[in-house]
N, C-alpha and C positions, 0 to 999 in steps of 0.2 A: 504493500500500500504506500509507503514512505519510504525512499531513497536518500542516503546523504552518501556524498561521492564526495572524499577529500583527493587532494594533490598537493605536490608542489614539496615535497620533505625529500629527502637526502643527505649526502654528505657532506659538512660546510668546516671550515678550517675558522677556529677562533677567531672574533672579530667582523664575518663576515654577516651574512643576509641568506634569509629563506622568504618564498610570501607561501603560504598555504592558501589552498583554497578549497571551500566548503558548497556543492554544491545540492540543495532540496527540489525532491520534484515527489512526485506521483499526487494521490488525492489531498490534497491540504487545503484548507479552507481558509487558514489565518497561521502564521508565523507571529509570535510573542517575543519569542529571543532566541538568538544565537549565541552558542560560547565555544570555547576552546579547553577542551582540558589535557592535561600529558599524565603519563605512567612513565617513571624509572623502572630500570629492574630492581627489586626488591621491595618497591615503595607504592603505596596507595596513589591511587586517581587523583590530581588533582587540581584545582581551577587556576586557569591560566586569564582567561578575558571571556567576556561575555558583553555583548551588545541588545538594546529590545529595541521594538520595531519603532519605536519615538526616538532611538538612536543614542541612549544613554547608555555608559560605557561603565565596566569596572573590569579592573585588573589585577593581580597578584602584585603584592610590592616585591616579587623581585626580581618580573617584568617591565615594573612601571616605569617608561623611560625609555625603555627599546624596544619594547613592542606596540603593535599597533591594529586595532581592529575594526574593520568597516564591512560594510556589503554594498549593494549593489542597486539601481537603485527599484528593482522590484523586489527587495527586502528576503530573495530565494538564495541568493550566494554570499555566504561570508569569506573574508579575507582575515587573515593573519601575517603581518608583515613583521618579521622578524629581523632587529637588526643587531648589530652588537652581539652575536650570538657564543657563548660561554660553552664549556665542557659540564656544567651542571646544566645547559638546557635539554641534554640528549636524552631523549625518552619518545614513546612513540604519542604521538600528537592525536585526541579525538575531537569530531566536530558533535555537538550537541546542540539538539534545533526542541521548543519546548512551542510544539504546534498544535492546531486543531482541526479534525481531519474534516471531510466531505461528509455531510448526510446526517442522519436523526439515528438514534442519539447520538446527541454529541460527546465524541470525544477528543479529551485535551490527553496531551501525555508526552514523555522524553522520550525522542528520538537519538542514537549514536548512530556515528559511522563506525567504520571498518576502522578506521585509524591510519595513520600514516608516519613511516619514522624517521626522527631526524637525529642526527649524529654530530656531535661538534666535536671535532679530533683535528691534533697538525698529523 
């Protein structure tokens, strides 16, 4: 019913840039917010940025500063522009979409993607 198709993650040598992209389709009726979250190895899920469809932002402090998050402007694809990026950012990246789908009854609920990994190593 709900698709979230990220991209854009890889290999990046300290210092550098990644932009992720998030992208939502199938029956969706309303998009509420988009966010970003990552997974280390060993370590719980957890929030990196999140944007809602009035376009209000929050972030992790210890993102805040080099990372950057927007969509598009039919509020279906999010971006994650990463810059400055550290050997503590490496974990694999989820996109998380908090929509409401097509049709009676309604429902609301959290969509993930697949995820997408990104690596910061020289």
């Amino acid at each position: 019913q709900v698709q979230l198709v990220e991209s854009g993650g890889g290999l990046v040598q300290p210092g550098g840039s990644l932009r992720l992209s998030c992208a939502a389709s199938g029956n969706i009726f309303n998009i509420y917010a988009m966010g970003w979250y990552r997974q280390a190895p060993g370590k719980q899920r957890e929030l990196v940025a999140t944007i809602t469809s009035y376009g209000s932002t929050n972030y992790a402090d210890s993102v805040k500063g080099r990372f950057t998050i927007s969509e598009d402007s039919a509020k279906t694809t999010a971006y994650l522009q990463m810059n400055d990026l550290k050997p503590e950012d490496t974990a694999v990246y989820y996109c998380n979409a908090d929509l409401l789908l097509v049709g009676l009854p309604t429902r609301r609920g959290d969509y993930w993607g697949q995820g997408t990994q990104v690596t910061v190593s020289s």
